[in-house]
N, CA and C atoms as a LAMMPS dump frame, in Angstrom:
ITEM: TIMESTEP
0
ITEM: NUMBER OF ATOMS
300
ITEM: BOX BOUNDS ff ff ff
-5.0000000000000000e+02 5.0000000000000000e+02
-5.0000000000000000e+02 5.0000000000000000e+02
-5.0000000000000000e+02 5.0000000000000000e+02
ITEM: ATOMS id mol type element x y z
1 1 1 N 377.036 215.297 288.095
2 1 2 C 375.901 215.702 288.881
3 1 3 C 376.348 216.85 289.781
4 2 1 N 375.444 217.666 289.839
5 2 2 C 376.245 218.825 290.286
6 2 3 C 375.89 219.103 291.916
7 3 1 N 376.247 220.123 292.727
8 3 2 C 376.17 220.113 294.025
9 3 3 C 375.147 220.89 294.454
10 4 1 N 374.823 220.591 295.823
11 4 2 C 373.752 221.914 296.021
12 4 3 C 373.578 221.779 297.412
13 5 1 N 372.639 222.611 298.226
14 5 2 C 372.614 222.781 299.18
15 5 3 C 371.218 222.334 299.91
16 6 1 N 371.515 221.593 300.942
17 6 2 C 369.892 221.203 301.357
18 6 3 C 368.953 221.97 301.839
19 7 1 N 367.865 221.639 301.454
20 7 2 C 366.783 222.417 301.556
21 7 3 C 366.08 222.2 302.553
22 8 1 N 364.901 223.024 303.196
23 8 2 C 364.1 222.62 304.215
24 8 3 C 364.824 221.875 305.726
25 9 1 N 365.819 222.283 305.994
26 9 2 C 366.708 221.849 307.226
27 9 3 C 365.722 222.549 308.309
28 10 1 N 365.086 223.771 308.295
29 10 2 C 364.258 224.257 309.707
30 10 3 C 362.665 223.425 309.883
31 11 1 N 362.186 223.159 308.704
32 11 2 C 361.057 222.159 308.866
33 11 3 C 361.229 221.08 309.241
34 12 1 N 362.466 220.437 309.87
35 12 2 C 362.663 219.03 310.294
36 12 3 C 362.784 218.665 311.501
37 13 1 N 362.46 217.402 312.3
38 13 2 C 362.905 217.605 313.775
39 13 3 C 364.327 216.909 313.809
40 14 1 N 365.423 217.385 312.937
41 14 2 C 366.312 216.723 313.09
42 14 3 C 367.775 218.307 313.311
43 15 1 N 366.697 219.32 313.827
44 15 2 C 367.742 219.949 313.95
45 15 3 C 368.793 219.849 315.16
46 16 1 N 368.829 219.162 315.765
47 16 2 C 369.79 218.422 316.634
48 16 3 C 371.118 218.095 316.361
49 17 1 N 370.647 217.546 314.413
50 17 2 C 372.013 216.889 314.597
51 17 3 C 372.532 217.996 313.288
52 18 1 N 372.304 219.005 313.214
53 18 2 C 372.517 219.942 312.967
54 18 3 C 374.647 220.092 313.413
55 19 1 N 374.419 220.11 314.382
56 19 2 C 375.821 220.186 315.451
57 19 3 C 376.602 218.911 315.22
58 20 1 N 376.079 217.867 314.587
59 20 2 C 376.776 216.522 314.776
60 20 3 C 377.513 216.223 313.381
61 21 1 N 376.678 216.945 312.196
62 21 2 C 377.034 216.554 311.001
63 21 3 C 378.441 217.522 310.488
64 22 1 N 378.949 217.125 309.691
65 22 2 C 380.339 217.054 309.57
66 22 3 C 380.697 216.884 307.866
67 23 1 N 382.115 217.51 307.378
68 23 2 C 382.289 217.32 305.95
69 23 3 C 382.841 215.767 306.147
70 24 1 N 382.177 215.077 304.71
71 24 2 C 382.541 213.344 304.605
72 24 3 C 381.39 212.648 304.865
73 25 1 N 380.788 213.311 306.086
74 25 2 C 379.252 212.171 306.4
75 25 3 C 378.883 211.528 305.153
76 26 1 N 378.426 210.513 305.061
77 26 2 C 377.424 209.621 304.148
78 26 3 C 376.153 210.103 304.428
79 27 1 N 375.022 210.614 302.955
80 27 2 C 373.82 210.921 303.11
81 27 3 C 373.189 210.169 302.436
82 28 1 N 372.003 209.776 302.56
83 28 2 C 371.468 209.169 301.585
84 28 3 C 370.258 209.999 301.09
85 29 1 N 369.265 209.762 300.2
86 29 2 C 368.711 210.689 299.113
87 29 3 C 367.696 209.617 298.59
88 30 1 N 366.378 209.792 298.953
89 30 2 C 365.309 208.69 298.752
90 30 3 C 364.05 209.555 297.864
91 31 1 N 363.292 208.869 297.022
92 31 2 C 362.344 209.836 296.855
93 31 3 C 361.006 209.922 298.052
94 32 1 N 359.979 210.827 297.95
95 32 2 C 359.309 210.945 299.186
96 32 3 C 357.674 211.2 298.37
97 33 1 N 357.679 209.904 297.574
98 33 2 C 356.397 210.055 296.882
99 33 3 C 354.597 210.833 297.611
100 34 1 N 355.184 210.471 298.813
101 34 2 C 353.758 210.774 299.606
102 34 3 C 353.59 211.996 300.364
103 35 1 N 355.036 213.117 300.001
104 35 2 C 355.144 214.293 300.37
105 35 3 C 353.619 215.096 300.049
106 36 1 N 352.779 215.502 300.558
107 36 2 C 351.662 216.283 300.582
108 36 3 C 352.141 217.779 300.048
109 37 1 N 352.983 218.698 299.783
110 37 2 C 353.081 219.584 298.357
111 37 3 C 354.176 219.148 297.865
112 38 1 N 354.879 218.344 297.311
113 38 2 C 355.195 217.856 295.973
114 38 3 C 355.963 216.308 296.04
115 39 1 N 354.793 215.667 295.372
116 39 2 C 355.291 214.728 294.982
117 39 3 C 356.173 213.838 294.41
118 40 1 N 357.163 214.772 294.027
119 40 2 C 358.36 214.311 293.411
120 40 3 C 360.028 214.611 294.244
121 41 1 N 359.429 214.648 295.406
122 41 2 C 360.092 215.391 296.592
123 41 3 C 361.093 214.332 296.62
124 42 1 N 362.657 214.758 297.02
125 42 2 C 363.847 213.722 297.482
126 42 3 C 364.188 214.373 299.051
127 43 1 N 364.016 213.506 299.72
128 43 2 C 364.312 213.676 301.36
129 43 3 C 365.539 213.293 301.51
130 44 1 N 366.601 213.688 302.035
131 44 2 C 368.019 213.727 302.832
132 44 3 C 367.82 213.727 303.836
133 45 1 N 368.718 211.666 304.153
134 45 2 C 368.333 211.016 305.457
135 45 3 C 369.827 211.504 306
136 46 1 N 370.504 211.343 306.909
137 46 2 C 371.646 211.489 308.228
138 46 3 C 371.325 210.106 309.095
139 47 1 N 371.815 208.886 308.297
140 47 2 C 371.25 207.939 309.193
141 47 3 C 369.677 207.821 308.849
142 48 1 N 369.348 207.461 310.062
143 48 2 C 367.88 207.217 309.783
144 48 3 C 367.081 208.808 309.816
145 49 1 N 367.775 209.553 309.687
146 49 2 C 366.755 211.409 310.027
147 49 3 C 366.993 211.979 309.154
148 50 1 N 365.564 212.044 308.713
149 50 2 C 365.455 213.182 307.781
150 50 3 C 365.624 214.58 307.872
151 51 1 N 366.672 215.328 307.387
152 51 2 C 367.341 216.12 307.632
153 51 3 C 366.822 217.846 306.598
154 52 1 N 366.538 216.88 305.586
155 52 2 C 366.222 218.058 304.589
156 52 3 C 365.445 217.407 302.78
157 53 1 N 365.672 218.551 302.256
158 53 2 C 365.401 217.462 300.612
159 53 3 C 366.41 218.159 299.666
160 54 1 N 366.635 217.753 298.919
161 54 2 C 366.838 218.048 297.7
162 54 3 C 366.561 219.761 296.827
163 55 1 N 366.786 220.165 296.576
164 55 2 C 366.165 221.399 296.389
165 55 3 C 364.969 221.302 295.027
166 56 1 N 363.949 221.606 295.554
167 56 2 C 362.579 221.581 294.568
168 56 3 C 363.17 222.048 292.459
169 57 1 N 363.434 222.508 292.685
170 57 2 C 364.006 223.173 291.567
171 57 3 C 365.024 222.135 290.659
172 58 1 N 365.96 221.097 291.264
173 58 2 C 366.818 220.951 290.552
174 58 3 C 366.079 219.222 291.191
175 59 1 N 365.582 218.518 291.535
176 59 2 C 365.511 217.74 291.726
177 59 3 C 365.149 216.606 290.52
178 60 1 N 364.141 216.92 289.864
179 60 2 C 363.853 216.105 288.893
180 60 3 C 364.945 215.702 287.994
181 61 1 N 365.938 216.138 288.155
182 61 2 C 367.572 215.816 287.518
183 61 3 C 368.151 214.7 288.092
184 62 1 N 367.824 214.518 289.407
185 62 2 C 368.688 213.27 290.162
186 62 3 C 367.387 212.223 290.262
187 63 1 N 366.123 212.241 289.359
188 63 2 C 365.366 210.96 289.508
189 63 3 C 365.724 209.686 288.629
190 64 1 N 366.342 210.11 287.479
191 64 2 C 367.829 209.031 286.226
192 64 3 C 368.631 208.727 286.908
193 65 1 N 368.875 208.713 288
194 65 2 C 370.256 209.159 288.662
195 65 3 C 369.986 207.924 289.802
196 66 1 N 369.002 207.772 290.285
197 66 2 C 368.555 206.853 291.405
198 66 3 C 369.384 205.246 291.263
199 67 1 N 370.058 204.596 292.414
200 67 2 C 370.282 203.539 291.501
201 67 3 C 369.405 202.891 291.178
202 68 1 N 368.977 201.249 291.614
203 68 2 C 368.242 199.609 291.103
204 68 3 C 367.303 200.128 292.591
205 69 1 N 367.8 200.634 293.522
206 69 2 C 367.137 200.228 294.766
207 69 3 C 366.461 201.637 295.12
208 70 1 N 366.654 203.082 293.958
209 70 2 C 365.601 203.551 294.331
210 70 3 C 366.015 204.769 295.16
211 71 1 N 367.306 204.707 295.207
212 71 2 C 367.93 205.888 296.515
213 71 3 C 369.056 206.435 295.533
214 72 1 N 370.055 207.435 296.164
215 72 2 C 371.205 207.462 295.849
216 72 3 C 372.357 208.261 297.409
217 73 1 N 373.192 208.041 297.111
218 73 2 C 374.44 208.292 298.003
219 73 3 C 374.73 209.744 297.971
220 74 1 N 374.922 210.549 299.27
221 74 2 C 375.665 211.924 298.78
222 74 3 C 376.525 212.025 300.205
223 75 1 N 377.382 212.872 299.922
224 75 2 C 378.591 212.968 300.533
225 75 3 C 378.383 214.642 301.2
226 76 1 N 378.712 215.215 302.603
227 76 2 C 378.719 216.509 302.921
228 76 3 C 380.265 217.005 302.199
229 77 1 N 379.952 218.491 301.604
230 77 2 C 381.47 218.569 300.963
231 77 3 C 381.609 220.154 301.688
232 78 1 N 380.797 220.497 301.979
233 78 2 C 380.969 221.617 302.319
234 78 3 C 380.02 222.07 303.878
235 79 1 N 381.017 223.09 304.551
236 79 2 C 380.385 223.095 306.381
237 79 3 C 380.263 224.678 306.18
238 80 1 N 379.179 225.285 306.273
239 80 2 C 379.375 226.865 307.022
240 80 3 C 378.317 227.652 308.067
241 81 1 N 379.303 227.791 308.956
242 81 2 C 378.352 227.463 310.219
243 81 3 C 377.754 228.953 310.375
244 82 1 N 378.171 229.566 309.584
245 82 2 C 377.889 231.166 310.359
246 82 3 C 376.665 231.582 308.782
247 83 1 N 376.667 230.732 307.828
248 83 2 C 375.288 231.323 307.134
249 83 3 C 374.075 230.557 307.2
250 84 1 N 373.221 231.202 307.312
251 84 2 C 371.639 230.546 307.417
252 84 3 C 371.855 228.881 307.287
253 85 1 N 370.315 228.341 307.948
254 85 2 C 370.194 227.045 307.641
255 85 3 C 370.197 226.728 306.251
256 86 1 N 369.701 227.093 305.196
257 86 2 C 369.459 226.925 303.694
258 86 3 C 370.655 226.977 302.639
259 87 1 N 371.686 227.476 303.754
260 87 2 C 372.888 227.98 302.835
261 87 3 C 374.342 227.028 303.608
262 88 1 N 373.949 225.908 304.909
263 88 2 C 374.736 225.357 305.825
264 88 3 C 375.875 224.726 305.053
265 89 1 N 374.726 223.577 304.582
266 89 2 C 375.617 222.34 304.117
267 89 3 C 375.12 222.056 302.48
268 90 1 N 376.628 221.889 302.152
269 90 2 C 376.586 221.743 300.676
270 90 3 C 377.169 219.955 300.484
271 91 1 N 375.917 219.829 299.297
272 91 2 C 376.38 217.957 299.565
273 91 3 C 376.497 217.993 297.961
274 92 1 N 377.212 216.727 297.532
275 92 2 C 377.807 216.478 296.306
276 92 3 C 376.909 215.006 296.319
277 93 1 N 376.278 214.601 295.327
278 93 2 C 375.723 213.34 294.815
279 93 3 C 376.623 212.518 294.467
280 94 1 N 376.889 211.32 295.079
281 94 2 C 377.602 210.008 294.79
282 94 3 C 376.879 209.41 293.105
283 95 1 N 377.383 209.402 292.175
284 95 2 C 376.768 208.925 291.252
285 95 3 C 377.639 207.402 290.763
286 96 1 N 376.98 205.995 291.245
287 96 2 C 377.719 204.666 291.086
288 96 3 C 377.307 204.754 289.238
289 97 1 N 377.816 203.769 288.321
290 97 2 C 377.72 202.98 287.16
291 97 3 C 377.284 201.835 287.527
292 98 1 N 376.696 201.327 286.61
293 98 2 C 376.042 199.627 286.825
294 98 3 C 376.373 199.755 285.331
295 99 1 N 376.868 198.134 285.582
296 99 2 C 377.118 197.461 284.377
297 99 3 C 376.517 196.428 284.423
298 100 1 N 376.061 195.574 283.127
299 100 2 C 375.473 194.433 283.089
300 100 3 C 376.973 193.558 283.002
């Protein structure tokens, strides 16, 4: 699963923790069925704050990808503080196996 960069970080009121987040954080990655322009939207939580989504474009790739419960795990792998919000933070998708 490949990496990418979060999207929509200035439309959020979570630019606060903007300053707090860090390479390693745990993200989590939910879908956001009731997003009003697109419904197939994945929101990137920081804890409980929604921080950003998924990028529109590549998203429908990580909906196979979801585990049993509907979410998935991503990891910050990358920090750069001096380019735009859209270009900040680069996160890598945790992808678990389930076995029966």
């Amino acid at each position: 699963m490949k990496s990418f960069y979060i999207a929509g970080i200035k439309y959020q009121d979570s630019l606060s923790y903007i300053n707090v987040l860090k390479p390693t954080d745990l993200l989590l990655i939910l879908p956001e069925s009731t997003n009003p322009t697109d419904n197939l939207a994945l929101a990137v939580f920081y804890k409980s704050v929604k921080i950003g989504y998924v990028p529109r474009d590549i998203a429908i790739e990580f909906y196979n990808h979801l585990n049993v419960s509907g979410c998935m795990n991503a990891r910050i792998i990358g920090f750069f503080p001096d380019r735009p919000l859209w270009k900040r933070f680069k996160i890598q998708p945790i992808i678990k196996a389930f076995y029966n």
